[in-house]
N, C-alpha and C positions, 0 to 999 in steps of 0.2 A: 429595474431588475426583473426575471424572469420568476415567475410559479410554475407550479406543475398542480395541476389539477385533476384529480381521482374524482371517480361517482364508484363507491365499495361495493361491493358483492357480487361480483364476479368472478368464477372458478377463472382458473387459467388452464388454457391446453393448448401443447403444438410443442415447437421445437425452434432452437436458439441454439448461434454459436456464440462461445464466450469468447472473449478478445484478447488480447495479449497482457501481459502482468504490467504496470503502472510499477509497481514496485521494485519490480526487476528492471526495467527499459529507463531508467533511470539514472543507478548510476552505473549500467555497460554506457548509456550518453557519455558519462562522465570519462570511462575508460576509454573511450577513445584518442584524447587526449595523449595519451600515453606510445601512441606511435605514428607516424607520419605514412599520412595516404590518407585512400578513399575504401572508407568501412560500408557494408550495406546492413541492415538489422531489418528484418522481416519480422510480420504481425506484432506490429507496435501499434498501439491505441491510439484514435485519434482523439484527445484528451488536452485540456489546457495546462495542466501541470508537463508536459510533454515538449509541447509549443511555446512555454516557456525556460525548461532546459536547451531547446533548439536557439532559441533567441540570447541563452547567457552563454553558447558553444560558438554565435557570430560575432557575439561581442569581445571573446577569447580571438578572434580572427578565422575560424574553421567556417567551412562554406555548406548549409545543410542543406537538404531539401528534404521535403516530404509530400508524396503521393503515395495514393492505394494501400496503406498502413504497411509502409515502406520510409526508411531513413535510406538515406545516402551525405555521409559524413567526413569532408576531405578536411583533414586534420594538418595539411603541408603549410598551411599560411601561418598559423597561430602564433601572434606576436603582442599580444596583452594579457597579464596575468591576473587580472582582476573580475572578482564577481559584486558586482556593485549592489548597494543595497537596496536598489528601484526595484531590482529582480527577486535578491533573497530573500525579502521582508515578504514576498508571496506565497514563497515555494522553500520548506527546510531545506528539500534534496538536493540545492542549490551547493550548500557545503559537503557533498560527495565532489565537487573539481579541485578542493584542498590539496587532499593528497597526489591525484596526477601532474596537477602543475606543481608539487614540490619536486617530486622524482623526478620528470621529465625537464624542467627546468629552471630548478632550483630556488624558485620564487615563486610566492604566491600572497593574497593579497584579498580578501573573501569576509563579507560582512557576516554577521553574528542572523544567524536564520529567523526566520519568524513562520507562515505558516498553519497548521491548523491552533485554534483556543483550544487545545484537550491539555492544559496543563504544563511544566515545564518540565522539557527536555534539554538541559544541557550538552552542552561539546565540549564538556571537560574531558572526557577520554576520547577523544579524538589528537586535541592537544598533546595531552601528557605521552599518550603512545607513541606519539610525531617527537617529539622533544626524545624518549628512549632511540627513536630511528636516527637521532645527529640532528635534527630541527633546530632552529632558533625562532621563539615565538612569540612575539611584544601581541597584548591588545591596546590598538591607537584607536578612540573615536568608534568603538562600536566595528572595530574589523580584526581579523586574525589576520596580523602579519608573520609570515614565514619565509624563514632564506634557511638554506643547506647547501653548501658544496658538493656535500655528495650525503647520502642517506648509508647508513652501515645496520644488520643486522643487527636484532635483540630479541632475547624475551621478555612480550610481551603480557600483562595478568592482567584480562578486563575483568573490574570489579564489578561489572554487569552484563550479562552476555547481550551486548547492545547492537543492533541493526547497525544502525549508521555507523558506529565505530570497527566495528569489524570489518565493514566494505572498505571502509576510508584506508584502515590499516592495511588492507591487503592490497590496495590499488598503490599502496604509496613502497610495500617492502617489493612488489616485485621488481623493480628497479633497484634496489639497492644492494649494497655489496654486501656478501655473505648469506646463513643463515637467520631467518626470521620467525621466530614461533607464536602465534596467536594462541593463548590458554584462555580459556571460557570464554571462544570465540562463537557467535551467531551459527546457526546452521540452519535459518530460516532458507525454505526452496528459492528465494531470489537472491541470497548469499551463493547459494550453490550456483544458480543459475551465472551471476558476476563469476565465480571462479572458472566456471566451465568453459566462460567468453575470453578470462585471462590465458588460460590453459589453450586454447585454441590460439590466441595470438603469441602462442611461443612460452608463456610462462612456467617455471616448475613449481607445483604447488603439490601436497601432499595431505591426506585427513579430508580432504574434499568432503561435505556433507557430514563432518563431526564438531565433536566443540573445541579441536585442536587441529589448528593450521600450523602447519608448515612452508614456508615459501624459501626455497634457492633462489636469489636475486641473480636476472640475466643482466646484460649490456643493451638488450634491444629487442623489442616488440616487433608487430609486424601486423597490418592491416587485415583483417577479417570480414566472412559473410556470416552472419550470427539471426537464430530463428529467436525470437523472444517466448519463452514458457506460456504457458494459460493464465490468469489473472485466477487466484484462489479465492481471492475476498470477491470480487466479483458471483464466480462458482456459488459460494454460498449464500451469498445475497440470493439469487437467484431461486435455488433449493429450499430457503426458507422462506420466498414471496410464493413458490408453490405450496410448503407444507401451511404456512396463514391462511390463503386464498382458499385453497385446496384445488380439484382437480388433476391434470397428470403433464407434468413437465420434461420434455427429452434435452439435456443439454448436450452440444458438441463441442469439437474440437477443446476437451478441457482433460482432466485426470484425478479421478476418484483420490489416488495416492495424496492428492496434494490438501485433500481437506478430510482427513480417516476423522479426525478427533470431531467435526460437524456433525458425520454422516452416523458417527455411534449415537451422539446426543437426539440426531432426528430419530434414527430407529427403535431406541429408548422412547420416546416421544411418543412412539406410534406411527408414525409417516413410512412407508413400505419406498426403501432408496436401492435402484439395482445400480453398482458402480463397476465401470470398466477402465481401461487406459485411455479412450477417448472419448469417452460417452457415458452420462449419469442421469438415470432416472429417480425423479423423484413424485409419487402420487400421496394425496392425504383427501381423505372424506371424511368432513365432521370437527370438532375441538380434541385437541391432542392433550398427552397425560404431563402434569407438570412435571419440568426435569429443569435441577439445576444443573449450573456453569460454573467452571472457575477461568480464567482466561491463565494463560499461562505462556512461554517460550516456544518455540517448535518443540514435538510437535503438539505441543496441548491446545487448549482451547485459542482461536487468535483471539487478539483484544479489538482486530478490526471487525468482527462482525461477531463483538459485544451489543452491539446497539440496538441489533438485527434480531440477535436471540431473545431479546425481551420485549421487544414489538411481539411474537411471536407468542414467550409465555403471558403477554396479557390478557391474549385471549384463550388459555389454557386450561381445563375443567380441575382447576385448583391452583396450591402454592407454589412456586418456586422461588430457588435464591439465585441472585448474578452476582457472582465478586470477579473483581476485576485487579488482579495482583500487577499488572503494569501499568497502567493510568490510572492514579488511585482516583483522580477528580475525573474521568472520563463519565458522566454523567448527565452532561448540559440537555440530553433529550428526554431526560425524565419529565422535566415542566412539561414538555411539549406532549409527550406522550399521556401526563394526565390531563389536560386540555380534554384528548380525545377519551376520558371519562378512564381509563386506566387509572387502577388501582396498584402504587408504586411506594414502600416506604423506603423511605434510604438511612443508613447509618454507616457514617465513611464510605469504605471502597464497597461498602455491603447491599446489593439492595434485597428488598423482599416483594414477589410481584405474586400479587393475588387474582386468577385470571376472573374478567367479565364474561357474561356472554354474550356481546358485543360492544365495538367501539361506536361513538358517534361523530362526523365526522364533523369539522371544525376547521378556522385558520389555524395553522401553526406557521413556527419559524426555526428554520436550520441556524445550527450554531458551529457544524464541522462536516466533516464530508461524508463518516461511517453515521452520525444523528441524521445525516438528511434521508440519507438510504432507510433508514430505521420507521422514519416519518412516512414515506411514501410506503413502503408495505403494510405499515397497520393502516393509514387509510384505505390500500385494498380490500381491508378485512374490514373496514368502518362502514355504517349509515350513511347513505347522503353523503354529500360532497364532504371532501377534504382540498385544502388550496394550502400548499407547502410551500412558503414563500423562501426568498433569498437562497435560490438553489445554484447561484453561482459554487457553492462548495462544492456542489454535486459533478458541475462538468470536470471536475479537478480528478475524479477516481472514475468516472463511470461514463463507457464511449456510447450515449442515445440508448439510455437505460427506458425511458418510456417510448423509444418506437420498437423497442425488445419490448418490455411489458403487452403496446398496445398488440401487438403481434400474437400475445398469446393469448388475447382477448379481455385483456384489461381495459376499463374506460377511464383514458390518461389522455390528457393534453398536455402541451408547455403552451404557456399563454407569457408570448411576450415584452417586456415595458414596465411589466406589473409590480408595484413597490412589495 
């Protein structure tokens, strides 16, 4: 397996485009599905989480290619409804093609996800929403079996305003007959982003960007050319490998809008952030003023670049607190991060980080995909080497994060083979 190796202390300076949202370009994959032709989806990341939704969309029978961070996705063959567990058990997102292959036709057949270690995430409301749409839903063997004749509108009450259940639910009502209402439904920007792609393909959807959907179920879809959003977590990884590092970071093609709840916390911090529609500066000289976190829903703090903000307050000229209200065990990069001599208490979802005035650098080891991100910016800030091993997590969120780094004059390799 692959490392990534830092030698720390080096400012960063220069400029970067961020890449298309992972999050979003996922399951619009999945929506495709849902109508017959050839889709095109523009700046999509080149990511293995990505290339593996493309390979569970061939296995569905659709014919994909991808060049130049470009899909081309002809949906007319598809004649197997199943998402097997070789695929799932790598990648959660995998159970976003639930819902289109029930709507679209009437069967489906999708193993039980697996994914990153940050804890459990159940698909119970995935299910039970599917089940209020007309579903019939057996678990055989570690797979969700579903068949519908046809899906009928409901209201629906997610007992948590859950990502995946919310995409799921709205991929699966806009086919179906009548009205659908999603109550404490998701309004994270790549939920919005899925609607906006539904809505484009013919869908009527209402509440767009609230915590109350509405969908009119049509008879029929219709193939689309679809731009995929900025990658947000990405955005901020970024702004806070500048505000650790320090120096002056220019980001492009991305949108201040999409990370307000970060850019309060950096500027609180101390870090001087100018934010536009397309362009986010972020500069820091020196150790920043401790500030806590709460991670929270859109739009509060995300919980994906939890990891990130505490790499950050370690090295912070005092205390801060990190709670993390939706992965309460989201924590596995604490060891790693006192390795590199960070001072970290934890109690439950709570931590308390008492910043050093520097880290030293060390092996560590990635246990998820936002932890490995987390690892590689405090070795920025670290002494001496750092070698962040088992960074396969990493290709899964982040398209050639260290030839962006080395780019802004980070001293970063991937050293290939390497245990």
């Amino acid at each position: 397996m692959d490392k990534i190796v830092i030698n720390g202390g080096h400012p960063l300076q220069g400029t970067i485009e961020i890449s298309g949202a992972k999050n979003a370009v996922l399951p619009i994959m999945a929506a495709t599905l849902l109508a017959d032709g050839v889709f095109r989806i523009t700046n999509v990341p080149d990511l293995r989480d990505v290339k593996s939704m493309a390979h569970l969309l061939r296995i569905i029978g659709a014919k994909v290619e991808f060049r130049d961070n470009t899909l081309e996705i002809d949906t007319s063959t598809c004649n197997f409804f199943e998402a097997p567990y070789e695929i799932v058990k790598t990648m959660r997102a995998s159970i976003y093609v639930l819902g289109p292959l029930l709507a679209k036709f009437g069967q489906a057949r999708v193993s039980l996800p697996g994914g990153c270690a940050i804890g459990t995430r159940p698909v119970d409301l995935h299910i039970k929403g599917l089940q209020q749409l007309g579903a019939t839903i057996d678990l055989e063997r570690g797979y969700v079996v579903a068949t519908a004749r046809h899906l009928s509108g409901s209201n629906l009450n997610l007992d948590v305003s859950s990502v995946g259940a919310t995409g799921n639910l709205l991929m699966a009502a806009v086919l179906a007959q009548g009205k659908t209402t999603i109550n404490n439904a998701s309004w994270e920007p790549e939920i919005v982003a899925l609607a906006d792609f539904l809505v484009k393909m013919g869908a009527r959807i209402d509440g767009v960007g609230t915590a109350r959907l509405t969908i009119h179920g049509v008879t029929k879809l219709e193939p689309v050319q679809f731009e995929v959003i900025p990658d947000r977590i990405e955005t901020g990884t970024f702004l806070i490998a500048a505000a650790l590092a320090g120096g002056r970071v220019q980001l492009n093609r991305t949108n201040g809008a999409l990370v307000n709840s970060l850019i309060a916390k950096l500027r609180h911090a101390g870090a001087q952030v100018e934010a536009g529609e397309s362009t986010i500066v972020c500069e820091a000289d020196g150790r920043l003023k401790p500030t806590s976190i709460t991670t929270a829903a859109h739009p509060g703090f995300p919980t994906d670049l939890q990891a990130q903000w505490m790499a950050l307050m370690c090295v912070a000229e005092g205390s801060s607190i990190v709670t993390d209200t939706v992965f309460f065990d989201r924590f596995m990069h604490v060891a790693e991060l006192r390795r590199l001599g960070a001072n970290i208490e934890m109690n439950g979802n709570v931590a308390v980080v008492t910043g050093v005035a520097h880290l030293v650098g060390a092996p560590v080891m990635s246990t998820d995909l936002r932890a490995s991100a987390s690892l590689i910016l405090a070795g920025l800030g670290a002494e001496g080497q750092t070698d962040v091993l088992r960074v396969y997590h990493l290709d899964r969120g982040y398209e050639r994060i260290e030839n962006k780094l080395r780019s802004l004059g980070a001293q970063i390799r991937r050293e290939e083979g390497s245990l």
